[in-house]
C-alpha positions as CSV (number, residue, x, y, z in Angstrom):
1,X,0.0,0.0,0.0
2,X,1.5,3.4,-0.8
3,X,2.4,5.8,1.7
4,X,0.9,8.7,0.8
5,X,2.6,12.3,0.7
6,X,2.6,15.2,3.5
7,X,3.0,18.8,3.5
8,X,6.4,20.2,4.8
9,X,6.6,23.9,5.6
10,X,10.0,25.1,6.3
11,X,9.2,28.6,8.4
12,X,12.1,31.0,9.9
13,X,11.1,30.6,13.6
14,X,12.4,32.5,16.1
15,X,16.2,32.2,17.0
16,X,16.4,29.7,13.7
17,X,14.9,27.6,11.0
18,X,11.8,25.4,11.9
19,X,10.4,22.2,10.5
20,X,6.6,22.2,10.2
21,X,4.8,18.8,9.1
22,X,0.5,18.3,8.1
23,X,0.5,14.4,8.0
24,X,-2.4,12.9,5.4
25,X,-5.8,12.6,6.9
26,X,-4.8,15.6,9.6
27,X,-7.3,18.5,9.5
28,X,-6.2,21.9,7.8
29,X,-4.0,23.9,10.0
30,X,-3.1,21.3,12.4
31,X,0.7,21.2,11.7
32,X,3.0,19.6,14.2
33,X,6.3,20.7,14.4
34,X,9.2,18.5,13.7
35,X,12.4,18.3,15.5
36,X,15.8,18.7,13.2
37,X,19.2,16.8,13.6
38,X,21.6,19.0,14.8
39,X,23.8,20.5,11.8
40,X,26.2,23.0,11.3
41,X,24.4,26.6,10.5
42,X,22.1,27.0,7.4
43,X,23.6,29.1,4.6
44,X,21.4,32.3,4.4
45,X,18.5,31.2,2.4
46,X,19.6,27.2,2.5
47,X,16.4,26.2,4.0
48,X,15.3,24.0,1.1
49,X,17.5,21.6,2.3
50,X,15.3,21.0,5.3
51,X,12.8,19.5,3.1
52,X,14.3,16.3,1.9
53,X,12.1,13.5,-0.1
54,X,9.0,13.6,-2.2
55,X,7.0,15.4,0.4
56,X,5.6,18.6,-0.9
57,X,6.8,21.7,0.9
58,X,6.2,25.2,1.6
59,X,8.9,28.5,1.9
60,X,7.9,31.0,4.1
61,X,10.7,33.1,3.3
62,X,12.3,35.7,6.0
63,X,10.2,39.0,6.0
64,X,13.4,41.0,5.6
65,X,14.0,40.0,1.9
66,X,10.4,41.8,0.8
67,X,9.4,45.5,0.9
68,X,6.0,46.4,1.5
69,X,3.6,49.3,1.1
70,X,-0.3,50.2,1.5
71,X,-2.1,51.8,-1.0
72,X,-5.6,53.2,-1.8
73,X,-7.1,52.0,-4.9
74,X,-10.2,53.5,-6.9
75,X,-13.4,50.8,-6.8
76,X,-12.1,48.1,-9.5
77,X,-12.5,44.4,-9.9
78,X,-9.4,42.1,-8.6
79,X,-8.2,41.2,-12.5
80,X,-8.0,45.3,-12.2
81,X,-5.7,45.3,-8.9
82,X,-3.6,43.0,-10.2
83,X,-2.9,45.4,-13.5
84,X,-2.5,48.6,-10.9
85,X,-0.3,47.1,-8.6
86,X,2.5,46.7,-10.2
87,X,2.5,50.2,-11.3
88,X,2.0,51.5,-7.9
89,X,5.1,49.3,-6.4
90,X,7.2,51.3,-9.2
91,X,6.1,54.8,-8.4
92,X,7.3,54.1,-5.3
93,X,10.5,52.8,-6.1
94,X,10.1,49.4,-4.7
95,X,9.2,47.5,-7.9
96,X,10.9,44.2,-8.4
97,X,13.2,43.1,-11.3
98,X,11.0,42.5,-14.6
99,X,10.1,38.6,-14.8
100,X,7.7,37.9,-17.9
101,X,4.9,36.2,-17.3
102,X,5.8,35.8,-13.8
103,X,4.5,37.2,-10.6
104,X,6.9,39.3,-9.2
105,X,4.5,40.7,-6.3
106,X,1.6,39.8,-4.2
107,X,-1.3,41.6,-2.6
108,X,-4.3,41.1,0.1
109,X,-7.3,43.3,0.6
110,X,-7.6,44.8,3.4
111,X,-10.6,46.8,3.3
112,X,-13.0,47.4,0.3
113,X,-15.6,50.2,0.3
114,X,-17.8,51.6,-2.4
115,X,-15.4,54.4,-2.5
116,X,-12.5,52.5,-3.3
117,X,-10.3,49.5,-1.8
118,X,-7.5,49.4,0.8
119,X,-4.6,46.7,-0.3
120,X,-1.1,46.1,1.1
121,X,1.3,45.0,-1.4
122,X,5.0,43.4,-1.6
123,X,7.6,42.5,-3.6
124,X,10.5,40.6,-3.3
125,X,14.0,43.0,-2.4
126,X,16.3,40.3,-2.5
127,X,15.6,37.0,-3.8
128,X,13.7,35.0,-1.9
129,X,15.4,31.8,-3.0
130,X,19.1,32.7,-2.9
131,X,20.4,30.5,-5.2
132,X,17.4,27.8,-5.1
133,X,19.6,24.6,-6.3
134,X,17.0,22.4,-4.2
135,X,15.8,20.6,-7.6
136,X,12.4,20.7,-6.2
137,X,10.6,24.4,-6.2
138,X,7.7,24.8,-3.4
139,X,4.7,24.6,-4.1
140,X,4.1,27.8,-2.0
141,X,6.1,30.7,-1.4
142,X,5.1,33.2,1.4
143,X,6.8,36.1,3.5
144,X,6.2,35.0,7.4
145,X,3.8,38.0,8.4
146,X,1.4,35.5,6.0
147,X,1.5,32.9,8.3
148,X,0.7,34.6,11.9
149,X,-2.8,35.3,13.4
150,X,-2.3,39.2,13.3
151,X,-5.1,40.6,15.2
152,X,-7.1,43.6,13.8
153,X,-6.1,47.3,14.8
154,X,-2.7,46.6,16.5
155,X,0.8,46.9,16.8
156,X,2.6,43.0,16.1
157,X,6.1,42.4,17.5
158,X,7.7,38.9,16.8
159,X,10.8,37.4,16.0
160,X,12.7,36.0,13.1
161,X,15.8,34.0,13.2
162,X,16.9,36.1,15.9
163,X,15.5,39.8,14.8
164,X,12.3,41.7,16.1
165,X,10.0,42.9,13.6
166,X,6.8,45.0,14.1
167,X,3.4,44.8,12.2
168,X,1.0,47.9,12.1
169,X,-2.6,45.9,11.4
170,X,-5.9,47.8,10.1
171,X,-9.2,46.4,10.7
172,X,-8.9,44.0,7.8
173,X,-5.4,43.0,7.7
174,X,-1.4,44.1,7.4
175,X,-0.5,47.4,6.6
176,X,2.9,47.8,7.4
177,X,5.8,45.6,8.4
178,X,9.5,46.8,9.3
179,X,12.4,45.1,10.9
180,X,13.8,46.7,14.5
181,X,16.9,44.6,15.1
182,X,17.5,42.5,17.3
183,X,18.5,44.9,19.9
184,X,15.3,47.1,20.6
185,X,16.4,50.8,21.3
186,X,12.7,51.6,22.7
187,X,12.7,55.4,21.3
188,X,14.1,54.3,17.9
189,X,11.1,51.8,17.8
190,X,8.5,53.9,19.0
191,X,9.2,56.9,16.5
192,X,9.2,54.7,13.5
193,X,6.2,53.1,14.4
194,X,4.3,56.4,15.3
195,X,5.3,57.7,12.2
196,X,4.4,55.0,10.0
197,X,0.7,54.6,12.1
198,X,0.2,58.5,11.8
199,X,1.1,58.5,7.8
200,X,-1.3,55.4,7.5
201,X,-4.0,57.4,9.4
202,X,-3.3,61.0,7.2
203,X,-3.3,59.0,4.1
204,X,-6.6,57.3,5.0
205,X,-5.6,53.8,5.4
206,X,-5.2,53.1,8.9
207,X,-6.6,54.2,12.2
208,X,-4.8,54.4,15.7
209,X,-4.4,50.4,16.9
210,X,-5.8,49.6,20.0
211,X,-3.1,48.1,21.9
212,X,-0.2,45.6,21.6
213,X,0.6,41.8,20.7
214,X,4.0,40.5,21.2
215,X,4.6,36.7,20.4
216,X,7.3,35.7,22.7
217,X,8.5,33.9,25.7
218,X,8.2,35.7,29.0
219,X,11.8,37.1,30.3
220,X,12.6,36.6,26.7
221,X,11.3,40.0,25.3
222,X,13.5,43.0,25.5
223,X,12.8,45.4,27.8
224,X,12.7,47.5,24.9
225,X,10.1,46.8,23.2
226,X,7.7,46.8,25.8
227,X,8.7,50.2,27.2
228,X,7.9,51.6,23.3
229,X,4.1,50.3,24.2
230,X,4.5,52.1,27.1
231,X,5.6,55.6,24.8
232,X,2.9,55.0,22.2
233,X,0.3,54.8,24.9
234,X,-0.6,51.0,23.9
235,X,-1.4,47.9,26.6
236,X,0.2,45.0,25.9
237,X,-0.5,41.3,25.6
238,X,2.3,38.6,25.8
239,X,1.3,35.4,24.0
240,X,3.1,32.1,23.0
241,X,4.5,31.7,19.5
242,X,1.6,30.7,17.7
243,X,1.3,27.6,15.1
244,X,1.9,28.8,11.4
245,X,-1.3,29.4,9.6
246,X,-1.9,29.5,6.0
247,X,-3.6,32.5,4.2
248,X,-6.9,32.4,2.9
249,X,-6.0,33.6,-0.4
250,X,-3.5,31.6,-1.8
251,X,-0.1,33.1,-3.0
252,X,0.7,34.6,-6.7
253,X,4.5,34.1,-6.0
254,X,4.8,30.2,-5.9
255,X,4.4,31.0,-10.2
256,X,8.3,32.8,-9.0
257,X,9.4,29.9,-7.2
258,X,9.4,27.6,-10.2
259,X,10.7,30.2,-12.9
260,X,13.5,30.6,-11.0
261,X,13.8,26.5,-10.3
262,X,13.5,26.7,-13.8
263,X,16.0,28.9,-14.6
264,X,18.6,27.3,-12.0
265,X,18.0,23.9,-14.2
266,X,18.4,25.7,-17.6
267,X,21.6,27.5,-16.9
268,X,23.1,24.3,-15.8
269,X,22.0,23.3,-19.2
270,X,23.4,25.5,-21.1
271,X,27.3,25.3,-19.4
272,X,27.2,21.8,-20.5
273,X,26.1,22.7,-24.0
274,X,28.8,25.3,-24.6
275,X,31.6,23.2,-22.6
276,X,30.8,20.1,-25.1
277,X,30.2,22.6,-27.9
278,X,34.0,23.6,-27.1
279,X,35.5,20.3,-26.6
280,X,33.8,19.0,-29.9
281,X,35.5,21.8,-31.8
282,X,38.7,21.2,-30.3
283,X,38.0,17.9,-31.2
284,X,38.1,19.2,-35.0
285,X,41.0,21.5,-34.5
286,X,43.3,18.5,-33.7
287,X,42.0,16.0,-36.6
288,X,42.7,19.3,-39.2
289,X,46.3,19.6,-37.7
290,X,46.9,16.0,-37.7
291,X,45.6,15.6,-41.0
292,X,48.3,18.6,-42.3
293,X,50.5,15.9,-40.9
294,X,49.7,12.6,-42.5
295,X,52.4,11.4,-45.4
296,X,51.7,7.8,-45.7
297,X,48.2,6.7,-47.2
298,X,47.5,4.1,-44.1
299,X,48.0,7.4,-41.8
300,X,45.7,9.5,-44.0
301,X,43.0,6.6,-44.3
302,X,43.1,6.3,-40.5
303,X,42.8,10.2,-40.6
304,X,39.8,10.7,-42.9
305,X,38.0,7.9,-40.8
306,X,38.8,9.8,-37.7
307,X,37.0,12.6,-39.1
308,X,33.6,11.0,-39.7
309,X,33.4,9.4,-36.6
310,X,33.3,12.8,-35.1
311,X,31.1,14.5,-38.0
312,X,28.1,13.7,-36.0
313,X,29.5,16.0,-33.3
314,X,30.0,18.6,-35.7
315,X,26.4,18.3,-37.4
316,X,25.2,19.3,-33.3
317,X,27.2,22.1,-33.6
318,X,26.0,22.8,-36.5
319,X,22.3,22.4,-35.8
320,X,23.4,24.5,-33.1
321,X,24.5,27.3,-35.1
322,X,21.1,28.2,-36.9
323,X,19.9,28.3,-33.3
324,X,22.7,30.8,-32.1
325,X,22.8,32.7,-35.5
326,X,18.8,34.0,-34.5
327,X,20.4,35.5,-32.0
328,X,23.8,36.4,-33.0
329,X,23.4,40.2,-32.5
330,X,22.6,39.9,-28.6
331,X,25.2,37.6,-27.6
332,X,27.8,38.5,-29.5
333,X,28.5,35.1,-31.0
334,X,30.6,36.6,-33.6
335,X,33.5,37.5,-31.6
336,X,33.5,34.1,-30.0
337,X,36.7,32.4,-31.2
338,X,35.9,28.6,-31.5
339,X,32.8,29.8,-32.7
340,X,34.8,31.7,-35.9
341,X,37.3,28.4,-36.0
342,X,34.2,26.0,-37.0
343,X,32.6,28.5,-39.4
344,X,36.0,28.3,-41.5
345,X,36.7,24.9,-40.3
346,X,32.7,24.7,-42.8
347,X,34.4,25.7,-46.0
348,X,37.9,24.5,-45.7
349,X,38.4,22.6,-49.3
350,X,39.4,19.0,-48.9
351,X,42.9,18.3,-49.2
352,X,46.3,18.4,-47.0
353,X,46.1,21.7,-45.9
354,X,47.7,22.4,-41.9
355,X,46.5,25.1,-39.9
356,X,49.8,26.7,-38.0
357,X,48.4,30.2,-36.1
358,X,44.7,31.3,-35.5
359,X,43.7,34.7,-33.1
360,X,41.1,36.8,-32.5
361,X,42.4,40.1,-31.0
362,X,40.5,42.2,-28.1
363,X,38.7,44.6,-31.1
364,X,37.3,41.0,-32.9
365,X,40.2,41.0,-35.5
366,X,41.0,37.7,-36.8
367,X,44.3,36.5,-38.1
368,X,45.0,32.6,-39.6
369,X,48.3,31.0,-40.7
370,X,48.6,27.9,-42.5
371,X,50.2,26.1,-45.3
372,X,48.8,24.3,-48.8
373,X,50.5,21.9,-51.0
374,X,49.5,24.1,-53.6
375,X,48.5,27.9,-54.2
376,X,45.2,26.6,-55.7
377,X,44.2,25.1,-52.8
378,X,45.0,27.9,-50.8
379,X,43.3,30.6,-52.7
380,X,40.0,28.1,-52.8
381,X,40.1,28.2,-48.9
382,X,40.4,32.1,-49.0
383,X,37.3,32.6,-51.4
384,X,35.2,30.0,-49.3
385,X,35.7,32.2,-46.5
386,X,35.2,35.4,-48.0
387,X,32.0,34.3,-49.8
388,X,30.9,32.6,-46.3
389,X,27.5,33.9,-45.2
390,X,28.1,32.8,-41.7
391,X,31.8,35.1,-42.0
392,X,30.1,38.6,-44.1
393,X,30.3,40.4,-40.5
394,X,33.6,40.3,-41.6
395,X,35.8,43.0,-44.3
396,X,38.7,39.8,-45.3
397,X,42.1,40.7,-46.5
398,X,43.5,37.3,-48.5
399,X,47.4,38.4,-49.7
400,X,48.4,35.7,-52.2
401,X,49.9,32.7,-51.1
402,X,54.1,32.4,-50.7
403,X,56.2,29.7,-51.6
404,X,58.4,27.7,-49.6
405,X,61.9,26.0,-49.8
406,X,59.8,22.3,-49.5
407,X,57.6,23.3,-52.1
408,X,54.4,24.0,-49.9
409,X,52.3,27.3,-49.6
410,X,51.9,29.7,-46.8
411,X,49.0,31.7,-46.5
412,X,47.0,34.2,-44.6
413,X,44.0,35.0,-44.2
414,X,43.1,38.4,-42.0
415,X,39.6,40.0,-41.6
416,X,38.1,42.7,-39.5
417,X,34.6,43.3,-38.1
418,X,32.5,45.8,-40.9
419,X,30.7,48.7,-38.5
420,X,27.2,47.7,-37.4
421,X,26.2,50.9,-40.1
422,X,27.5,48.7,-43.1
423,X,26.3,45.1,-41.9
């Protein structure tokens, strides 16, 4: 009988990274915490790695990589929220890097009237996955505030991985989270927090909170903190770290989470194609030399059969190229030397002709040396590569081959890139 799967949410608890497990069959939002082996520190954002198996799992990422702000809105549908939002976290300078087609922020509503709607919003600051080379994306990303019980129209103090953040709450949600260190200065906090509640209040988003929550263990919670209750005029309750909740409304960033999974995959993808992509020409570069070489016909025979054992390498490469000449322009394939050694390796006549000196220089200037048997042969090669489609980026200089004491021809061939005006 298979065992069937359970939810894992990795969570930044208090003084360190926490384990939280829903076994099948358990009711929603009855997670059990798990206890973890002891290990050497996590890596900043390394907590994927506390999700082992097939499980599925969920990152509540640290609050501290997202940056939030609440906003009025006029009355429009949700499909019209999402199309404002992100215009709203870029007029105030806190949009995240373009992703296309992904969602690069998140809202919630916190009030709706016929007037207009109250939403906070947040985008990502630094990325929430740090490097995500888990193989397996979540299947939910959230920032922490997401997952406490924040009680309507108050100030929220709890801690994360050792640092004390506050919450201002309206009377339908989170309107403002900051980070306050983890050594509370009481008039530091208190003046950022009365400043942020009495520009929610003159903006029309907020109104003055009631009192206090701070999640925390008694003789635990810096004397700080509650003294800058004491300054904004606000009881206080202490209450136990509660049980991670999930949000109502499910999260538009877990679409994030598996572009960049994605991405992390693809890279890896592409070093591999360009490292065989090189060691295939190189591959090339040593049969054409050793083929310059060859006197005997038992030597060439083995030679030429060298060659087509690795011509299937070079048709990759060359169904390659057509992919990398669509974008040619962007990447700068051009200029790429082993890239420039196969396109003339492509119209090299056949016969024994050695390859002594190739360069590209710093400004894309080419220069090849090599020898022919004869001067034919080497002036073939030189109008190959000047009637080359895949070399025209390229003005070529072709001087006409020089004789040698054993009867062979040395030749150059030199070119230099034409100006993007006459391409």
């Amino acid at each position: 009988m298979s065992q069937e799967k359970k939810q894992q949410m990795i969570v930044p608890g208090e003084t360190g990274w926490e384990r939280w497990a829903l076994a099948p069959g358990l009711a929603e939002g009855a997670w059990v915490r798990e206890e973890l082996p002891e290990r050497e520190e996590l890596e900043p954002w390394s907590a994927w790695e506390l999700a082992p198996g097939k499980d599925e799992w969920i990152y509540v990422a640290p609050s501290l990589v997202f940056s939030d702000i609440a906003v009025r809105l006029p009355p429009v549908e949700s499909g019209g929220v999402d199309e404002l939002m992100p215009l709203r976290l870029e007029a105030a300078g806190i949009s995240a890097p373009e992703q296309p087609g992904v969602a690069a922020s998140d809202w919630e509503e916190v009030r709706s009237r016929q007037s207009g709607r109250v939403v906070f919003a947040w985008t990502w600051s630094e990325d929430p996955l740090g490097g995500f080379e888990g193989g397996r994306a979540p299947e939910m990303l959230l920032p922490r505030w997401r997952t406490l019980p924040l009680p309507s129209s108050r100030v929220v103090f709890w801690r994360e991985l050792g640092v004390w953040h506050g919450a201002v709450t309206g009377t339908g949600g989170c309107l403002n989270v900051q980070a306050l260190g983890d050594a509370v200065d009481s008039g530091v906090v208190a003046g950022a927090l009365r400043a942020q509640i009495t520009s929610l209040m003159l903006r029309g988003l907020g109104e003055s909170p009631e009192s206090a929550v701070i999640y925390g263990i008694e003789g635990e919670v810096p004397e700080g903190l509650t003294d800058a209750c004491s300054r904004l005029g606000l009881a206080h309750t202490l209450l136990e770290m509660p049980v991670p909740v999930l949000p109502k409304s499910p999260s538009r960033l877990v679409a994030l989470a598996m572009n960049q999974m994605r991405e992390s995959l693809a890279a890896a993808r592409r070093w591999k194609l360009r490292i065989a992509a090189a060691a295939a020409v190189w591959l090339i570069l040593a049969a054409w030399v050793a083929f310059g070489y060859v006197s005997d016909a038992h030597a060439l025979e083995q030679a030429k059969q060298a060659r087509e054992e690795i011509e299937p390498q070079a048709r990759v490469l060359r169904e390659i190229q057509d992919a990398w000449d669509a974008v040619a322009e962007v990447n700068g394939i051009d200029a790429f030397p082993l890239e420039l050694l196969l396109r003339m390796e492509q119209v090299r006549p056949p016969g024994n002709m050695r390859l002594t000196n190739f360069n590209v220089a710093p400004d894309k200037s080419i220069f090849l040396r090599g020898s022919a048997p004869t001067a034919d042969l080497a002036l073939s090669f030189a109008e190959n590569v000047r009637r080359s489609p895949n070399l025209a980026n390229y003005a070529w200089e072709t001087p006409y081959p020089q004789s040698q004491a054993d009867g062979s021809f040395s030749f150059t061939i030199s070119g230099k890139p034409r100006t993007l005006a006459t391409r």
